[in-house]
Backbone bond lengths (Angstrom), bond angles and torsions (degrees), N, CA, C in turn:
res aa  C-N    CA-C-N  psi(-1)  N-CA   C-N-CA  omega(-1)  CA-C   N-CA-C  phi
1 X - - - 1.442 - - 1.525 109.15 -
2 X 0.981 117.42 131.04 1.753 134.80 172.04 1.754 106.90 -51.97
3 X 1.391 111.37 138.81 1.348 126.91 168.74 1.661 109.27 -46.96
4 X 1.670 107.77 -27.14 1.733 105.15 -179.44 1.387 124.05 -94.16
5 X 1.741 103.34 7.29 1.564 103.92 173.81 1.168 124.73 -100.54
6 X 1.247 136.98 169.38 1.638 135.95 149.49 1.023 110.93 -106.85
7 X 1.303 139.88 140.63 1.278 146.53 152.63 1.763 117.36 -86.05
8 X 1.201 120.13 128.81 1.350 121.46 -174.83 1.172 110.49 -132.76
9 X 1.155 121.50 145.71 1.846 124.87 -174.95 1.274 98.29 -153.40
10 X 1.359 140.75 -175.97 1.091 172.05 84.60 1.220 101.61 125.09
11 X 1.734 116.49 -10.79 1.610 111.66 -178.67 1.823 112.75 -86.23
12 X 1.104 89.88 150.44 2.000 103.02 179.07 1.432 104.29 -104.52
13 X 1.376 108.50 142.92 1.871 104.10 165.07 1.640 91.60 122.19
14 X 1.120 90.29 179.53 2.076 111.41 171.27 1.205 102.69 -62.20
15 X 1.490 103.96 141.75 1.662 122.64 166.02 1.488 110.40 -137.67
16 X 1.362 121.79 109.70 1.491 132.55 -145.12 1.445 85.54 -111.64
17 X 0.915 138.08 111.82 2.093 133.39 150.87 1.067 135.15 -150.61
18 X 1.133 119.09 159.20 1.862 113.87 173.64 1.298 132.58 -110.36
19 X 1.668 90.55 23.36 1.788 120.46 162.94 1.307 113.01 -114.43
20 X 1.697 102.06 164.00 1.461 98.15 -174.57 1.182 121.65 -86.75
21 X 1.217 127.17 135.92 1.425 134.74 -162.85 1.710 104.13 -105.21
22 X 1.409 124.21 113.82 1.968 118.02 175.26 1.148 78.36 -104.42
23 X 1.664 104.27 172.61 1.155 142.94 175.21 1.508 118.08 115.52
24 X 1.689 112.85 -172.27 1.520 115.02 -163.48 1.555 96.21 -99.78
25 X 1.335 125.16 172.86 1.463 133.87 -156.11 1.348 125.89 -11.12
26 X 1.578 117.00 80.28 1.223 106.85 171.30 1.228 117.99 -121.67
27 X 1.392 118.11 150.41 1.805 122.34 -162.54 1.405 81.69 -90.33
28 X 1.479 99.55 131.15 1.876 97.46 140.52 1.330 126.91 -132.78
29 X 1.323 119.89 133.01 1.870 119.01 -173.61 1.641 108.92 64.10
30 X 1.052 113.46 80.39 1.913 112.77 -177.54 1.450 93.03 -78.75
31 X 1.402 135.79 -3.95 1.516 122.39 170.53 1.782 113.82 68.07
32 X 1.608 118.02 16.94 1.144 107.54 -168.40 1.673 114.26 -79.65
33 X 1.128 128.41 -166.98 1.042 159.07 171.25 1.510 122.23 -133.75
34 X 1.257 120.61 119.36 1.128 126.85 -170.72 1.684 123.50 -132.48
35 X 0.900 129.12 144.74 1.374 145.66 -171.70 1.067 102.47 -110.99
36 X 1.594 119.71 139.77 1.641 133.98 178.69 1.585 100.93 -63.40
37 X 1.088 130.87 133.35 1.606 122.25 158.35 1.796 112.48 -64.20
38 X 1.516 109.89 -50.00 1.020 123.04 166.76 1.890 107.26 -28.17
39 X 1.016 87.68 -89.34 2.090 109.37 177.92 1.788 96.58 -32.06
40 X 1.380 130.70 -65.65 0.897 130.25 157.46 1.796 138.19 -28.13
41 X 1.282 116.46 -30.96 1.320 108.93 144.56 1.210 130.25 -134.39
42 X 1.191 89.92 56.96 1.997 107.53 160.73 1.765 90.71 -119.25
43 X 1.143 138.38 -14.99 1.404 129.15 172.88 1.645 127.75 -79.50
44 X 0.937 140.39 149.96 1.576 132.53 177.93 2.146 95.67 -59.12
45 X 0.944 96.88 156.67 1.520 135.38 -162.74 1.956 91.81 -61.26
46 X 1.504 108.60 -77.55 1.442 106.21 156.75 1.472 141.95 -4.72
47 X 1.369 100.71 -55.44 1.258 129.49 -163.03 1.744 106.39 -85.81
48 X 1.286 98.23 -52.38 1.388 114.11 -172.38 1.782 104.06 -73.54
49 X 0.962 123.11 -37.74 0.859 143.16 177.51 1.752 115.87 -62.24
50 X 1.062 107.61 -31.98 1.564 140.15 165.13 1.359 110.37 -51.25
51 X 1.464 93.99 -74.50 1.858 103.63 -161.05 1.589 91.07 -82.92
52 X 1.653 144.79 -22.24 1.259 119.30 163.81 1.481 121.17 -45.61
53 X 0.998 112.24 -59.49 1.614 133.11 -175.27 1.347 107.08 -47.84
54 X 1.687 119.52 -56.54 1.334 116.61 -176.09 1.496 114.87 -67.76
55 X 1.245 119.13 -36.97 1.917 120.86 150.91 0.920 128.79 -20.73
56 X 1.555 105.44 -61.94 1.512 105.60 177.89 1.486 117.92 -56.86
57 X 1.045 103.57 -41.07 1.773 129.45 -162.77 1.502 99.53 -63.07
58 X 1.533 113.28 -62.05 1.083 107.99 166.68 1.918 127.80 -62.81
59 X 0.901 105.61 -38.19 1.668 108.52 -168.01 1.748 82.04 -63.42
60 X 1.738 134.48 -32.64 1.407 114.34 -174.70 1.305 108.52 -69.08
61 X 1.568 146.57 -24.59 1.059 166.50 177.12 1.490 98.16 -57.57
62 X 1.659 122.17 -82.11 0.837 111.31 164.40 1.389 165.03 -57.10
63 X 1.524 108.35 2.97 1.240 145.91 176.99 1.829 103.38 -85.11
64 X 1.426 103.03 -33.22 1.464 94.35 -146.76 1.758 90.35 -116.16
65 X 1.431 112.52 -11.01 1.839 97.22 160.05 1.904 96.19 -106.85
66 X 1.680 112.92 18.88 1.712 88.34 162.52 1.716 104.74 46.99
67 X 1.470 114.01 52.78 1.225 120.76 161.23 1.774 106.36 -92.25
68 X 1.662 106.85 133.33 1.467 108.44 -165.16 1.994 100.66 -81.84
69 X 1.243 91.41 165.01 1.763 107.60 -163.86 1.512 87.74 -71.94
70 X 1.107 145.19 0.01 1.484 117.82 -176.70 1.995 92.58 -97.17
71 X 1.493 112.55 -38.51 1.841 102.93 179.12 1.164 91.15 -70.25
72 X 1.501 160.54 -18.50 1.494 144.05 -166.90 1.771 92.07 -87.26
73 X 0.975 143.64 -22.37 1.335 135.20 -171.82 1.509 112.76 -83.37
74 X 1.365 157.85 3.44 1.283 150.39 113.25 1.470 112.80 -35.76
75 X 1.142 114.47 -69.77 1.348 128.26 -169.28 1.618 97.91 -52.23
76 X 1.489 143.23 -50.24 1.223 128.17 -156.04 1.496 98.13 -88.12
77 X 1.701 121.62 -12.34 1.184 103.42 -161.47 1.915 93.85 -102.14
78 X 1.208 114.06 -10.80 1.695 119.93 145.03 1.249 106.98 -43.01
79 X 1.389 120.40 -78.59 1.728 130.86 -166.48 1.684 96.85 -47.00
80 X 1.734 144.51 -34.45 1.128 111.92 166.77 0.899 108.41 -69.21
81 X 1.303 153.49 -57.08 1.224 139.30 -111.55 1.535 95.56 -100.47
82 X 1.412 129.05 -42.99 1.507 118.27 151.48 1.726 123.61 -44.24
83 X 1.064 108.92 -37.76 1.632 114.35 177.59 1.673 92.17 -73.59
84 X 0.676 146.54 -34.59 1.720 142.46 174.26 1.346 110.22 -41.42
85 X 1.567 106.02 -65.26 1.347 134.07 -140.51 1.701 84.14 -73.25
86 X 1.206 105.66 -50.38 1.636 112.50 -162.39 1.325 107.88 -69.30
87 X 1.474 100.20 -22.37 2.296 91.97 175.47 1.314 121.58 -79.64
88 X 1.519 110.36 26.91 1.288 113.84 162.50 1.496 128.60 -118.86
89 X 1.662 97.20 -2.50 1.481 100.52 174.64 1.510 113.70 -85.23
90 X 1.229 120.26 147.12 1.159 137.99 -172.72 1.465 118.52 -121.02
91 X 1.225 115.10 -51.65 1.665 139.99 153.24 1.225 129.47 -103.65
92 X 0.481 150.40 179.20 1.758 163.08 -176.21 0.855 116.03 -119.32
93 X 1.936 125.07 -41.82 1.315 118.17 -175.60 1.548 107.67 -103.00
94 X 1.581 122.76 25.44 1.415 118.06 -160.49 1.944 87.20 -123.93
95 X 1.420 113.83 -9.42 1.229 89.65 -168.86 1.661 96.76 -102.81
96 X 1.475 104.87 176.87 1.520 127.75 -162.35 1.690 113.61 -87.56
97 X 1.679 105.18 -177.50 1.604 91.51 175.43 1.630 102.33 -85.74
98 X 1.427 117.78 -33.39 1.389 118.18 177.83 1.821 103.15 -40.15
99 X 1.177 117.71 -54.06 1.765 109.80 -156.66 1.647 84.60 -77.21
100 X 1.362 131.63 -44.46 1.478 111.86 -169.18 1.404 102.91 -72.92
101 X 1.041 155.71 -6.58 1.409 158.38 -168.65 1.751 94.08 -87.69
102 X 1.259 107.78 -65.79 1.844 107.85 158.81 1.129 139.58 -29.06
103 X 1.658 107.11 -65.45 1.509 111.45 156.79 1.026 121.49 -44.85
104 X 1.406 135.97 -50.30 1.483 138.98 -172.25 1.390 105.47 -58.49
105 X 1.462 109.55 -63.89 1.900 115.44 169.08 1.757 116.17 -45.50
106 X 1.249 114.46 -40.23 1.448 107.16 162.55 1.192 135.00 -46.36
107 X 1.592 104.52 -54.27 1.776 110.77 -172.89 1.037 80.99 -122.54
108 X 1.410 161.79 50.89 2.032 128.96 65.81 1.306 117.81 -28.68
109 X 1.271 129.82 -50.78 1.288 128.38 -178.39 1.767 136.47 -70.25
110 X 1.593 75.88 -6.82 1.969 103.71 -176.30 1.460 87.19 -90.99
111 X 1.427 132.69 -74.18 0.843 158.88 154.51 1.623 110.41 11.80
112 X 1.531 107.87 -83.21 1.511 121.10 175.98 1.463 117.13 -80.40
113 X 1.455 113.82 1.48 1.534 116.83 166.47 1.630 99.05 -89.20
114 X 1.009 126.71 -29.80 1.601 126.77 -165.40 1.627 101.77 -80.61
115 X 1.378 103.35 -31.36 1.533 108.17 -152.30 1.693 94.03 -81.81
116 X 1.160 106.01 -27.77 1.718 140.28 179.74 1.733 94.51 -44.61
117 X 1.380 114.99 -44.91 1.654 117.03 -155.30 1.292 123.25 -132.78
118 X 1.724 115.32 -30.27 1.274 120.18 130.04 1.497 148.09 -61.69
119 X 1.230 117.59 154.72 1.845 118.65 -161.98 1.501 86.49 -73.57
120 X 1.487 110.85 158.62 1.720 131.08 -169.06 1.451 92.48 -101.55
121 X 1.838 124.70 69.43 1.306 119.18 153.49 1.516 108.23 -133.25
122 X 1.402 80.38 -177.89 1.757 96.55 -175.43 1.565 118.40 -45.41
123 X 1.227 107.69 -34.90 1.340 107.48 -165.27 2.131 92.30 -88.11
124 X 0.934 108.52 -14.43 1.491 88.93 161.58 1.180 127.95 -94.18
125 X 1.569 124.02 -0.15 1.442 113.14 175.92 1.433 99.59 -108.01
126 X 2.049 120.00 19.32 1.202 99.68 -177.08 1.849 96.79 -99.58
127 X 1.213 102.96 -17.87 1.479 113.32 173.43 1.498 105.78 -43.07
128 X 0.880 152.38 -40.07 1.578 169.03 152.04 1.836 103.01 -21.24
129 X 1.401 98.62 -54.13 1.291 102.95 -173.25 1.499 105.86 -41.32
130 X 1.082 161.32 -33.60 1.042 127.58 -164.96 1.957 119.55 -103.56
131 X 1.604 97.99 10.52 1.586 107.59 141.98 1.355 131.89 -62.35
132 X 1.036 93.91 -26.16 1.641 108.16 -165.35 1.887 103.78 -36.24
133 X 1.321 135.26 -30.45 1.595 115.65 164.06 1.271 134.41 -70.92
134 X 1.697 96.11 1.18 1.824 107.60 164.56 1.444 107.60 -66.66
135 X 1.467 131.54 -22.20 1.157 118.42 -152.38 1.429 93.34 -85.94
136 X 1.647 135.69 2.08 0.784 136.07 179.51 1.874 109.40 -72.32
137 X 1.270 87.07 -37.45 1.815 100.09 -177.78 1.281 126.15 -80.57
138 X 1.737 92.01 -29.39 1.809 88.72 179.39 1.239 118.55 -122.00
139 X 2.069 110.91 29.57 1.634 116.81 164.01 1.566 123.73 59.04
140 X 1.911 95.78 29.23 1.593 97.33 166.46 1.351 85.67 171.96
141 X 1.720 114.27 168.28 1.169 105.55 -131.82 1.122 92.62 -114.87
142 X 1.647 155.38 136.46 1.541 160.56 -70.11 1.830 74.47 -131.18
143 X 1.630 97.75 -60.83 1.295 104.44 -172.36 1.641 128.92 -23.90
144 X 1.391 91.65 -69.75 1.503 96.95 164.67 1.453 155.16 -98.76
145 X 1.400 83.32 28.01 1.587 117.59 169.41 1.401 104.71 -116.12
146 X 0.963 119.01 6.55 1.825 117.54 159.46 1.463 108.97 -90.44
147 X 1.167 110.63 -61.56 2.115 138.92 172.33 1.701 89.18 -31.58
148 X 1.475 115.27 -43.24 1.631 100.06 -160.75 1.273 101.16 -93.47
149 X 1.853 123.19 -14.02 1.542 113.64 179.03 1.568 102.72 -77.83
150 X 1.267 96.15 -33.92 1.791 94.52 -163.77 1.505 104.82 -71.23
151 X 1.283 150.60 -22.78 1.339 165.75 120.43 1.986 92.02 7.92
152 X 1.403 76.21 -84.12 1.370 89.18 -177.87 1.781 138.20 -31.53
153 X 1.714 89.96 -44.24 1.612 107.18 -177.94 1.150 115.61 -66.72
């Protein structure tokens, strides 16, 4: 075996590298997207409940055009910074235009990072659908404030 390989066996789980890896079943780069659990329950139930769903949705997206882990890394480091923003809402009707002006800039930025690496069809702005109770926060509806980023990209 060459000084530039690893050989790996017997281990289970992710194997992330930018060497070549032989051997029998090994994952490399699952391309996910992930949400803090933490961040997740400091948020209302709704909410959290939200960005699980859209994870999945997306990580199937990204699974299935085999987008590599270095274009998935904007996009997840969007998904904190929206998961941030949101562990401070408590109500809906108690917060300001400043925090909804945020939210909106957050998942715009989820939004046009995704649109960034995924193909520009229907079935990617339906992945969205399960934001759809943000539109409660940011006074228009996720839907068509995705349609106008992806325009854009």
């Amino acid at each position: 075996m060459g000084k530039d390989k690893i050989a790996v066996s017997g281990v289970q789980g992710d194997v992330i590298s930018d060497v070549k890896i032989i051997g029998n079943s090994n994952i490399v780069g699952k391309n996910i997207l992930v949400i803090n659990s933490q961040q997740l329950a400091r948020m209302p139930d709704e909410y959290a409940n939200s960005l699980q769903a859209f994870s999945e949705t997306v990580n199937q997206q990204l699974k299935k055009h085999k987008v590599p882990p270095e274009r998935v890394a904007p996009v997840q480091e969007s998904m904190n910074k929206l998961a941030k923003e949101i562990e401070a809402v408590k109500k809906v009707e108690e917060i300001g235009y400043a925090k909804k002006t945020g939210i909106k800039a957050k998942l715009a930025a989820v939004a046009e990072a995704l649109m960034k690496i995924l193909p520009k069809t229907a079935e990617t702005i339906a992945a969205f659908t399960p934001l759809a109770p943000f539109s409660k926060l940011i006074g228009e509806g996720v839907e068509e404030m995705v349609k106008a980023i992806q325009k854009g990209v």
